[in-house]
mmCIF file of the N, C-alpha and C atoms, coordinates in Angstrom:
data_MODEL
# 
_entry.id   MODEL 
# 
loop_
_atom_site.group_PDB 
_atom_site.id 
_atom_site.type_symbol 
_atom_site.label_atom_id 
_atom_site.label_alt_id 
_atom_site.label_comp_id 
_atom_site.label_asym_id 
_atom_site.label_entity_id 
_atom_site.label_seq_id 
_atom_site.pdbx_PDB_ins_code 
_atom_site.Cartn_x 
_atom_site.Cartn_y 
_atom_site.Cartn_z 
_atom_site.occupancy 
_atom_site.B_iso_or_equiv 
_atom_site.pdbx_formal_charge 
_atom_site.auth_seq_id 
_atom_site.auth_comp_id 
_atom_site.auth_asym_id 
_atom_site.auth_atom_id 
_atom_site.pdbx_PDB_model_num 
ATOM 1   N N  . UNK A 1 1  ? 69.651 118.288 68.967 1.00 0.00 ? 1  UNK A N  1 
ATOM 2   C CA . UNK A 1 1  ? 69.233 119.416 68.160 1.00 0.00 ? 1  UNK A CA 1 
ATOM 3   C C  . UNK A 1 1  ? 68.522 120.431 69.058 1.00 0.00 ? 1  UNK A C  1 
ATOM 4   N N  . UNK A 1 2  ? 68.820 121.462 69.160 1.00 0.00 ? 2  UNK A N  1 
ATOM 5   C CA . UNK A 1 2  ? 68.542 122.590 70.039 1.00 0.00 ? 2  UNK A CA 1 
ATOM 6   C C  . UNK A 1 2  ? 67.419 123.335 69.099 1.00 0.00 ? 2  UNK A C  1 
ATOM 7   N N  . UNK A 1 3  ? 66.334 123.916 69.367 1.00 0.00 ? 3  UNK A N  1 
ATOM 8   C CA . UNK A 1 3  ? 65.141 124.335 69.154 1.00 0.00 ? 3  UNK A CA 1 
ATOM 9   C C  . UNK A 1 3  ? 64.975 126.022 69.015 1.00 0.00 ? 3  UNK A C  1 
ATOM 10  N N  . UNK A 1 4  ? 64.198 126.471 68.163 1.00 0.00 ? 4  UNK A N  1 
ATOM 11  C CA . UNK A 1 4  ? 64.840 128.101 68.171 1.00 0.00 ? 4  UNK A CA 1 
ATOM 12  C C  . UNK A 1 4  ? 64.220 128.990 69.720 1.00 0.00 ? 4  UNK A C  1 
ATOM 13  N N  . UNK A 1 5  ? 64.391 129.676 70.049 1.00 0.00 ? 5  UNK A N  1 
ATOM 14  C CA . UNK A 1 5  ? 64.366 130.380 71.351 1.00 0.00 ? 5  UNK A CA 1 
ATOM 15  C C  . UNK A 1 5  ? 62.821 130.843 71.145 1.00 0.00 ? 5  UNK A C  1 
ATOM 16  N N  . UNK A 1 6  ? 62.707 131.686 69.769 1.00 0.00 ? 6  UNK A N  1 
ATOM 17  C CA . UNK A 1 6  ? 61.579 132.211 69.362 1.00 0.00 ? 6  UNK A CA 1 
ATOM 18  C C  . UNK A 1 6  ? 61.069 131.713 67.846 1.00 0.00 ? 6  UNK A C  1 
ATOM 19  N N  . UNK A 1 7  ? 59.730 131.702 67.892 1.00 0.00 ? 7  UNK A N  1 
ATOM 20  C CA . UNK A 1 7  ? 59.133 131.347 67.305 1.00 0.00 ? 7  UNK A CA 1 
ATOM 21  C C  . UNK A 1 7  ? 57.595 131.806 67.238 1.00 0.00 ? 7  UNK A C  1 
ATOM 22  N N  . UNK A 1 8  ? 57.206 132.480 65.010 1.00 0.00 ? 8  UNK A N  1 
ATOM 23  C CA . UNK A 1 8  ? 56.081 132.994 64.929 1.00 0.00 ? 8  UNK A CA 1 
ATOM 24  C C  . UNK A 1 8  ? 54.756 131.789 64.220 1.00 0.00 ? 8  UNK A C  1 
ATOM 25  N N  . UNK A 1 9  ? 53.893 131.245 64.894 1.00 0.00 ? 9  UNK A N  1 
ATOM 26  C CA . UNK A 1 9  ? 53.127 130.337 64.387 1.00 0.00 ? 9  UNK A CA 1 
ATOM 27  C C  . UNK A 1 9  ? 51.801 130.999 63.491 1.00 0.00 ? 9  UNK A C  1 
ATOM 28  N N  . UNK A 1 10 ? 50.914 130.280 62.878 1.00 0.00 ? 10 UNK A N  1 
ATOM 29  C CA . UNK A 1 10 ? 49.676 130.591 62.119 1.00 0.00 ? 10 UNK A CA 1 
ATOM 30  C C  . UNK A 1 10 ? 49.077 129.911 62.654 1.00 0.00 ? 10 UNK A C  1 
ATOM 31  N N  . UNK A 1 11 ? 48.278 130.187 63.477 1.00 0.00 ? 11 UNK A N  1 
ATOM 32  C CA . UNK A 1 11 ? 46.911 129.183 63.746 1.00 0.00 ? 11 UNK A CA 1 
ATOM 33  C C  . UNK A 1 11 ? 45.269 129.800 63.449 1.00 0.00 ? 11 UNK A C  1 
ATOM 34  N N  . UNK A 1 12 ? 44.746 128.761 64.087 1.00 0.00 ? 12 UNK A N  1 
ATOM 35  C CA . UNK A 1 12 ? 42.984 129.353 63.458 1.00 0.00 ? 12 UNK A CA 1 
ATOM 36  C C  . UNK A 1 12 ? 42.356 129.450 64.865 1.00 0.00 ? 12 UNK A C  1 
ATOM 37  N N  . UNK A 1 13 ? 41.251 130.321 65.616 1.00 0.00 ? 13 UNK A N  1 
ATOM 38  C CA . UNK A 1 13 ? 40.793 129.267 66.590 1.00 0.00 ? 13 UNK A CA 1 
ATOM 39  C C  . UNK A 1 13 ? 39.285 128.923 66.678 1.00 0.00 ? 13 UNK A C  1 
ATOM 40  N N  . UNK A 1 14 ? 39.278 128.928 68.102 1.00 0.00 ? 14 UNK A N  1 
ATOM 41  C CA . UNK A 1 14 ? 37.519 127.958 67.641 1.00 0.00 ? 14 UNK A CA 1 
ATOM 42  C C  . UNK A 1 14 ? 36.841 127.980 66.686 1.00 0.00 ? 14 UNK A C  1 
ATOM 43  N N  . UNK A 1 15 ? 36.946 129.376 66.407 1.00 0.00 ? 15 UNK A N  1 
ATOM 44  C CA . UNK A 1 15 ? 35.908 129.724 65.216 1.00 0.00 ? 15 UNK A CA 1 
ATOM 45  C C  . UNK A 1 15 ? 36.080 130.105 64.027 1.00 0.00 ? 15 UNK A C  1 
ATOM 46  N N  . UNK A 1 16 ? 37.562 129.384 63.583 1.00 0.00 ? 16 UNK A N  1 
ATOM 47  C CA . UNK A 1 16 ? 37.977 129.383 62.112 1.00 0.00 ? 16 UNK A CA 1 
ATOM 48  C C  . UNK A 1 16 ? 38.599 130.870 62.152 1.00 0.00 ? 16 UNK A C  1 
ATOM 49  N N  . UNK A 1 17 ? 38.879 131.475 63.083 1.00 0.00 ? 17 UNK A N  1 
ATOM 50  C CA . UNK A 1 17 ? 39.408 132.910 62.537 1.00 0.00 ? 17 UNK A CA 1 
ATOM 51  C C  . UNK A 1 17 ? 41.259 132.349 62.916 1.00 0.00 ? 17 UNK A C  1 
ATOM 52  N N  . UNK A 1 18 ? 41.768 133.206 61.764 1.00 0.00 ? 18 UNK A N  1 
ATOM 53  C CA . UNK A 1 18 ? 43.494 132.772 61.702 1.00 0.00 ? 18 UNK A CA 1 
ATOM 54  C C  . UNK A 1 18 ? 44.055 134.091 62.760 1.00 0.00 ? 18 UNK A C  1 
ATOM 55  N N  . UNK A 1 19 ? 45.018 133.851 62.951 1.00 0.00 ? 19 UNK A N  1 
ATOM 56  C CA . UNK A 1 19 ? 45.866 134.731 63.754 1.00 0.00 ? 19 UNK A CA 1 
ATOM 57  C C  . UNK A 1 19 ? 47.137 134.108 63.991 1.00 0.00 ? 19 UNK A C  1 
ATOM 58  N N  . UNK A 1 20 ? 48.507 135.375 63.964 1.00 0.00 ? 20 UNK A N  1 
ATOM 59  C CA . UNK A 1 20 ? 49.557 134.721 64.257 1.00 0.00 ? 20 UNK A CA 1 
ATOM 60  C C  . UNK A 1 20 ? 50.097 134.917 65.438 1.00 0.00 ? 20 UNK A C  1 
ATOM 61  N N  . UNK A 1 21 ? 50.801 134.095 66.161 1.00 0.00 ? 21 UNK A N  1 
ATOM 62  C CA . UNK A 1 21 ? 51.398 134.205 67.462 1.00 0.00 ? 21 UNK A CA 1 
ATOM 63  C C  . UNK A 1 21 ? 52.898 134.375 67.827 1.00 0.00 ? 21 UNK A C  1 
ATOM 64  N N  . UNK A 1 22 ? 53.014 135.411 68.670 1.00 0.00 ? 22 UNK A N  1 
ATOM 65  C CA . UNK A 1 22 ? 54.619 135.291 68.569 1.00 0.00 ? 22 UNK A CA 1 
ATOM 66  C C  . UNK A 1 22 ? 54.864 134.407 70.063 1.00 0.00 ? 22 UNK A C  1 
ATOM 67  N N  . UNK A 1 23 ? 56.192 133.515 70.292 1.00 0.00 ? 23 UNK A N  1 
ATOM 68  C CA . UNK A 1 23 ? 56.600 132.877 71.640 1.00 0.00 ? 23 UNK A CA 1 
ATOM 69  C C  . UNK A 1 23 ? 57.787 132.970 71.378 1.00 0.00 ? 23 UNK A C  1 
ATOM 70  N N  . UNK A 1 24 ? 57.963 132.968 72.550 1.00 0.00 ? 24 UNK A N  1 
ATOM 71  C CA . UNK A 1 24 ? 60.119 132.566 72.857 1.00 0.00 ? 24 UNK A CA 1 
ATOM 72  C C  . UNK A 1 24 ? 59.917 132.083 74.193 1.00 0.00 ? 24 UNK A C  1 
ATOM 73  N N  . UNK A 1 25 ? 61.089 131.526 74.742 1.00 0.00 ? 25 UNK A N  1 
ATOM 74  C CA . UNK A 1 25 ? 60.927 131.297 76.212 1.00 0.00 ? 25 UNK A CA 1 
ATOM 75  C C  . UNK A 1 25 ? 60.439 129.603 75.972 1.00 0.00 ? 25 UNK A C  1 
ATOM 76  N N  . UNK A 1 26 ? 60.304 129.621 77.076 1.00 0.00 ? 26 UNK A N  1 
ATOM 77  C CA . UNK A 1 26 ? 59.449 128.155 77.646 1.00 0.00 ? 26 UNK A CA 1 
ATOM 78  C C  . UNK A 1 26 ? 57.834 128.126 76.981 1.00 0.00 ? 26 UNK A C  1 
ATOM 79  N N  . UNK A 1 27 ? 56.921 129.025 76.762 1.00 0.00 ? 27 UNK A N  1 
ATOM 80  C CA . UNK A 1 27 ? 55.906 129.107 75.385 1.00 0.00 ? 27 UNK A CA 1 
ATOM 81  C C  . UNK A 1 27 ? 56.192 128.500 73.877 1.00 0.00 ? 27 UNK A C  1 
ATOM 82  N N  . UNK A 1 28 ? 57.605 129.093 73.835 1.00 0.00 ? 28 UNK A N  1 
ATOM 83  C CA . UNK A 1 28 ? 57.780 128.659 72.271 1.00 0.00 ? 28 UNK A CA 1 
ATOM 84  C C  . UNK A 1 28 ? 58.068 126.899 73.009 1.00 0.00 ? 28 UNK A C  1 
ATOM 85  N N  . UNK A 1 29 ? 58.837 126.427 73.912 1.00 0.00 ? 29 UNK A N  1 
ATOM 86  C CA . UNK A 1 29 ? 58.904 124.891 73.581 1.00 0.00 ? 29 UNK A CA 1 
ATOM 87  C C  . UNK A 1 29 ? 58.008 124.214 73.722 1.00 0.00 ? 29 UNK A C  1 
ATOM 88  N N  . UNK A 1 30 ? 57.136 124.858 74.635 1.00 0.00 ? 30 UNK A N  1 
ATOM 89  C CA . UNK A 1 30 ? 56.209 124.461 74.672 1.00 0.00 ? 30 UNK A CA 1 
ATOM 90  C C  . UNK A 1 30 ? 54.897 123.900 73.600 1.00 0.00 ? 30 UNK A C  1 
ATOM 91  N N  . UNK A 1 31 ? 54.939 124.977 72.695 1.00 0.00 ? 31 UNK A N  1 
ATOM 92  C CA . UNK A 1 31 ? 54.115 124.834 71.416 1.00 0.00 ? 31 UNK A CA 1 
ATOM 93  C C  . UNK A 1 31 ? 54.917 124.028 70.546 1.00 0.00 ? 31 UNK A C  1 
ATOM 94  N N  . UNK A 1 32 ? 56.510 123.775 70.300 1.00 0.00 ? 32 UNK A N  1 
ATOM 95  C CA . UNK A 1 32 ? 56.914 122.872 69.506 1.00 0.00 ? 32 UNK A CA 1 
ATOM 96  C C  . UNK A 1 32 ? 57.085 121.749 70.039 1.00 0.00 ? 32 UNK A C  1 
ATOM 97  N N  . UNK A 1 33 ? 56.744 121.413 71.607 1.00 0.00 ? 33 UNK A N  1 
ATOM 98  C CA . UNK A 1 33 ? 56.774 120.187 71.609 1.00 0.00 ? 33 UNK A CA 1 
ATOM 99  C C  . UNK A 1 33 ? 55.426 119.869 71.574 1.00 0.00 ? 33 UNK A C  1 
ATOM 100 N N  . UNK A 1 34 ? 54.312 120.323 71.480 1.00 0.00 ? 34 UNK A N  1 
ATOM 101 C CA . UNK A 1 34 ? 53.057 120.072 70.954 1.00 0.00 ? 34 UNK A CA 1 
ATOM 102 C C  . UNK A 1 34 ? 52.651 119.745 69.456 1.00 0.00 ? 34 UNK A C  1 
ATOM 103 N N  . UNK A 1 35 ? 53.459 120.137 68.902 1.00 0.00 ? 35 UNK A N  1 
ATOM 104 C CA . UNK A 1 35 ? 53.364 120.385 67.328 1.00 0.00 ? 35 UNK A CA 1 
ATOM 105 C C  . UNK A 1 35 ? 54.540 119.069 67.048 1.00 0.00 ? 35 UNK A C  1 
ATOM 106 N N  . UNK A 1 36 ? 55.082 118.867 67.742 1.00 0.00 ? 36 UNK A N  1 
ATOM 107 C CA . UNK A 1 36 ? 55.879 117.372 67.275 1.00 0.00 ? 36 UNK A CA 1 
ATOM 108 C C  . UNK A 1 36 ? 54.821 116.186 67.624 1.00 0.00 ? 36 UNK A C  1 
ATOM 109 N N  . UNK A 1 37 ? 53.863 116.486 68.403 1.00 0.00 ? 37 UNK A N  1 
ATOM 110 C CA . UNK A 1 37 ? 52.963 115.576 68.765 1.00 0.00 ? 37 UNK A CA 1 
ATOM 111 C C  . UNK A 1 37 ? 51.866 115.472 67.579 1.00 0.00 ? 37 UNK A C  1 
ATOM 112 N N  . UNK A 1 38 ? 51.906 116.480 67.397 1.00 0.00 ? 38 UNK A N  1 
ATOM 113 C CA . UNK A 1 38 ? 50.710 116.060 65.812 1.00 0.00 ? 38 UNK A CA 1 
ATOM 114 C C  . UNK A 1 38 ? 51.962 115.799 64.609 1.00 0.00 ? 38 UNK A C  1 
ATOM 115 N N  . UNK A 1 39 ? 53.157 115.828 64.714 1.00 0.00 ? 39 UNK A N  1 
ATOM 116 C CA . UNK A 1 39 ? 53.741 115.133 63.938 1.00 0.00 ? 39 UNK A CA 1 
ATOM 117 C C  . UNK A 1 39 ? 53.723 113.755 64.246 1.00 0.00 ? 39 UNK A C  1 
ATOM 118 N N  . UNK A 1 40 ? 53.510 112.831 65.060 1.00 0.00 ? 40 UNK A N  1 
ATOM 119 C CA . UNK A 1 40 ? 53.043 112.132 65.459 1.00 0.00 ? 40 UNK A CA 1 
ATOM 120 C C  . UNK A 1 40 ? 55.239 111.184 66.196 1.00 0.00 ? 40 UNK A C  1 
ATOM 121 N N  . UNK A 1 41 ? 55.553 112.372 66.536 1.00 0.00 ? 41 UNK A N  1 
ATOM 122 C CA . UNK A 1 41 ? 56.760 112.642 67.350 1.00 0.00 ? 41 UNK A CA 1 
ATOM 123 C C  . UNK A 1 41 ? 56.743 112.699 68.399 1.00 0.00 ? 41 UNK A C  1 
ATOM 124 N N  . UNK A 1 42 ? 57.526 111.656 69.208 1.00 0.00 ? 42 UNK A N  1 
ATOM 125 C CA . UNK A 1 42 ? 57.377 111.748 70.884 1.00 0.00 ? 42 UNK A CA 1 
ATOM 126 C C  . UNK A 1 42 ? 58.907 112.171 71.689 1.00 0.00 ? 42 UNK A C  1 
ATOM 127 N N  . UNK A 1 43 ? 59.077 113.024 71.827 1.00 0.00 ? 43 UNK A N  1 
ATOM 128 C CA . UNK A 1 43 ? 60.038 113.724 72.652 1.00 0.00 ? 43 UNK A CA 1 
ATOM 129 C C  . UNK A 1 43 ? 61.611 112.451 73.021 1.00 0.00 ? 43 UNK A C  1 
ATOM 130 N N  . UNK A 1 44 ? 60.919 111.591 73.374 1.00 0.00 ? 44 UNK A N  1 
ATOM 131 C CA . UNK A 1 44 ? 62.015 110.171 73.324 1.00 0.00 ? 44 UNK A CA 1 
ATOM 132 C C  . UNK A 1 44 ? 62.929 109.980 72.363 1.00 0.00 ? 44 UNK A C  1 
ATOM 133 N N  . UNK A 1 45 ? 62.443 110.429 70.977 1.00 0.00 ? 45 UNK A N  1 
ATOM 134 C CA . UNK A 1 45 ? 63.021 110.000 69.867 1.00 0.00 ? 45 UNK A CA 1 
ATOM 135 C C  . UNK A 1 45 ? 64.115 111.157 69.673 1.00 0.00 ? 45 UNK A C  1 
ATOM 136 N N  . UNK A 1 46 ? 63.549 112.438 70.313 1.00 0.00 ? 46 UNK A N  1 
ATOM 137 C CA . UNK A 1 46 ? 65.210 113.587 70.346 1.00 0.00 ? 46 UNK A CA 1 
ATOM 138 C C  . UNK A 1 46 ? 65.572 113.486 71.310 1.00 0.00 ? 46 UNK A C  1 
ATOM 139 N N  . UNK A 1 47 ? 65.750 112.193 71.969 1.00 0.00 ? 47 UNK A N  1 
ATOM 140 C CA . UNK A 1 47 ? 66.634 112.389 73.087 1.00 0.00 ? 47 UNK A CA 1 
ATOM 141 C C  . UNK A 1 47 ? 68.365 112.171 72.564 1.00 0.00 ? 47 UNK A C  1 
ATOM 142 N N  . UNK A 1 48 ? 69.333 113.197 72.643 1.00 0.00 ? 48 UNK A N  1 
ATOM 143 C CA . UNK A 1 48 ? 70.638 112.874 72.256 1.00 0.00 ? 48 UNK A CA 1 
ATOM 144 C C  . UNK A 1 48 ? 71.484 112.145 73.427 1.00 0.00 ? 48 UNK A C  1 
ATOM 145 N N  . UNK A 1 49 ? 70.999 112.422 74.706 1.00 0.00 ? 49 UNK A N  1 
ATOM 146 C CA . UNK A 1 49 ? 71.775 112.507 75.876 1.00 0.00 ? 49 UNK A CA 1 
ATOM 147 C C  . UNK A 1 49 ? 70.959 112.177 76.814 1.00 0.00 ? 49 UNK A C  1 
ATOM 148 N N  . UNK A 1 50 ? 71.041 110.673 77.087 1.00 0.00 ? 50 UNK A N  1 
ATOM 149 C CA . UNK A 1 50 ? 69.851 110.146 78.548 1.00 0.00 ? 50 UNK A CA 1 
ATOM 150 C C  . UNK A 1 50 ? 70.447 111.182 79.430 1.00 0.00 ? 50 UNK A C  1 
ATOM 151 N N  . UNK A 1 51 ? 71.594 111.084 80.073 1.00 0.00 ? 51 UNK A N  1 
ATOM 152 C CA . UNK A 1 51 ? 71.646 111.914 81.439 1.00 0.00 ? 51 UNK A CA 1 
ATOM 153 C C  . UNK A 1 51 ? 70.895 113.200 81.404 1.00 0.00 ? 51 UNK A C  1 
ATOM 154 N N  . UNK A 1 52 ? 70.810 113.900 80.510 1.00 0.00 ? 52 UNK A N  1 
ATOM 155 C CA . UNK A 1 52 ? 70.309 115.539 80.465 1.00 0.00 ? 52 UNK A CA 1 
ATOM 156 C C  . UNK A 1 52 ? 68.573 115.526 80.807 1.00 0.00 ? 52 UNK A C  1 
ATOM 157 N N  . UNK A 1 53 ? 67.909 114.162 81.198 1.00 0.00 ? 53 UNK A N  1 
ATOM 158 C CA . UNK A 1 53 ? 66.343 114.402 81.475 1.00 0.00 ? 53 UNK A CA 1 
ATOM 159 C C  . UNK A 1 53 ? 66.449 113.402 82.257 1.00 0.00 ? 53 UNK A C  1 
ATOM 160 N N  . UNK A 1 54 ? 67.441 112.682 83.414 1.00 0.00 ? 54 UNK A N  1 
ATOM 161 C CA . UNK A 1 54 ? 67.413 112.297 84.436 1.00 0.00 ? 54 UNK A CA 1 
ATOM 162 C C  . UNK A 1 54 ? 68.265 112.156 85.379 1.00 0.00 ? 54 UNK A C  1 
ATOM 163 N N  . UNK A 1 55 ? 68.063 111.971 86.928 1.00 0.00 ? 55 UNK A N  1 
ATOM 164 C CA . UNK A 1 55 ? 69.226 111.752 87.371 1.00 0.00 ? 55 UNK A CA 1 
ATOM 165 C C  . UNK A 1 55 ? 70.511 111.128 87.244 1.00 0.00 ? 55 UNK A C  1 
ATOM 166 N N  . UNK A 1 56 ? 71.937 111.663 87.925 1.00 0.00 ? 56 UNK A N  1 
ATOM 167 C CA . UNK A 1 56 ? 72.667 110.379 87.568 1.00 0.00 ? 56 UNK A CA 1 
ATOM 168 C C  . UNK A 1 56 ? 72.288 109.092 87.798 1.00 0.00 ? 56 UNK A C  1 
ATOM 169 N N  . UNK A 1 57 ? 71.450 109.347 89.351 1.00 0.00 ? 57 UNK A N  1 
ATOM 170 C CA . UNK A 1 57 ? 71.456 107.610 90.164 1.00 0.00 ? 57 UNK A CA 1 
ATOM 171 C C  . UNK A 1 57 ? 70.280 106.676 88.921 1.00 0.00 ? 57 UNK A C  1 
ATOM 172 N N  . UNK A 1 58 ? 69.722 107.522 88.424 1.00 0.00 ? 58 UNK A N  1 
ATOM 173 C CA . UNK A 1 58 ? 68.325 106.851 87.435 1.00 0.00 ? 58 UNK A CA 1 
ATOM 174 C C  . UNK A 1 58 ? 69.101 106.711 86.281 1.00 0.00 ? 58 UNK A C  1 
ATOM 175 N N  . UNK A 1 59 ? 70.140 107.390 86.173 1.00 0.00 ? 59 UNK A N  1 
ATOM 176 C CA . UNK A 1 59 ? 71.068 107.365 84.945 1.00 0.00 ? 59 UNK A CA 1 
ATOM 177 C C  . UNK A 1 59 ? 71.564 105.622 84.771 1.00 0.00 ? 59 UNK A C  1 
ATOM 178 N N  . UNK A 1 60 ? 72.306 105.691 86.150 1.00 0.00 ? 60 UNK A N  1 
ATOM 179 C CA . UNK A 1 60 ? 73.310 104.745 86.570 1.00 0.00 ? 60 UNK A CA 1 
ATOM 180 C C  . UNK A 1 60 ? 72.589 102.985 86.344 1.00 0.00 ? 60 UNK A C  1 
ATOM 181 N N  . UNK A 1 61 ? 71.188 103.095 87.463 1.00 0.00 ? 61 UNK A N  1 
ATOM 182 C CA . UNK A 1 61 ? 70.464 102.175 87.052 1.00 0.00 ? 61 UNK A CA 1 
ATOM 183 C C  . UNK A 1 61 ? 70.098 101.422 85.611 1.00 0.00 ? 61 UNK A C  1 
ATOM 184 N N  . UNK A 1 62 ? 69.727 102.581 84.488 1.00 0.00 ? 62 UNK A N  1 
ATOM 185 C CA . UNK A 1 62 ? 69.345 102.449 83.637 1.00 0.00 ? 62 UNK A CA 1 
ATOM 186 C C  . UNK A 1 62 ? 70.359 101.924 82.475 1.00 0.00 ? 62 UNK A C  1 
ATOM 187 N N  . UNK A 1 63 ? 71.549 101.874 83.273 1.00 0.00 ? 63 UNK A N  1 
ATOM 188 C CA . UNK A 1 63 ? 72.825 101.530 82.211 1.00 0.00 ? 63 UNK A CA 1 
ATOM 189 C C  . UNK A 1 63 ? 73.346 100.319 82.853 1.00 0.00 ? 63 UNK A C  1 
ATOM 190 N N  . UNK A 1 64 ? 73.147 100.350 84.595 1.00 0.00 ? 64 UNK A N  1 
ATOM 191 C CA . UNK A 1 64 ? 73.217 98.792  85.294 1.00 0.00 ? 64 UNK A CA 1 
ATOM 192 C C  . UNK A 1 64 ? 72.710 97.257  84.463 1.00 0.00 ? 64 UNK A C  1 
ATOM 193 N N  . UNK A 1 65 ? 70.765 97.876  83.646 1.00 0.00 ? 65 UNK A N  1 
ATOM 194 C CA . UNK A 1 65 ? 70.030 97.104  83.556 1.00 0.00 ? 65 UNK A CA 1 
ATOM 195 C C  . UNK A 1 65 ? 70.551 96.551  82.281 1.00 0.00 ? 65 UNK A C  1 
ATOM 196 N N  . UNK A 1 66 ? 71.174 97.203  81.212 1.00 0.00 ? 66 UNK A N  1 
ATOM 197 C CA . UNK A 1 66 ? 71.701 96.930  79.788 1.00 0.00 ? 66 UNK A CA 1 
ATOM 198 C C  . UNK A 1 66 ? 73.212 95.885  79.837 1.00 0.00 ? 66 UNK A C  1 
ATOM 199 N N  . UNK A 1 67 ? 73.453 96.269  81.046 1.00 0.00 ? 67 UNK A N  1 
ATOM 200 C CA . UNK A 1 67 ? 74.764 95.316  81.155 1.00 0.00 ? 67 UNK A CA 1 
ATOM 201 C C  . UNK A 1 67 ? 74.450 93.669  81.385 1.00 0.00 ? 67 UNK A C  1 
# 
């Protein structure tokens, strides 16, 4: 599942005042992969495709060890 590019959040900060934020880029994944963390979501669980967050050779190993 691919993640939107941009993204407008509501937050509060230190001092209870709200404000909204705009991100796109590497900011916006950044904040949604933070916000999957208070979903209490760990990045592992959207993994669709081991190879795409490691090498082949770490790939290769890791499919050696299942055999």
């Amino acid at each position: 599942m691919r993640r939107p590019e941009k993204i407008i959040i509501e937050a509060s900060d230190e001092k209870g005042n709200k404000f909204r934020l705009k991100a796109e880029g590497f900011l916006s994944r950044v904040i949604q992969h933070e916000y999957d963390h208070l979903d209490g979501i760990e990045f592992t669980k959207k993994i669709t495709d081991m190879r795409k967050i490691m090498s082949l050779e770490e790939y290769k190993k890791m499919s050696a060890l299942k055999t």
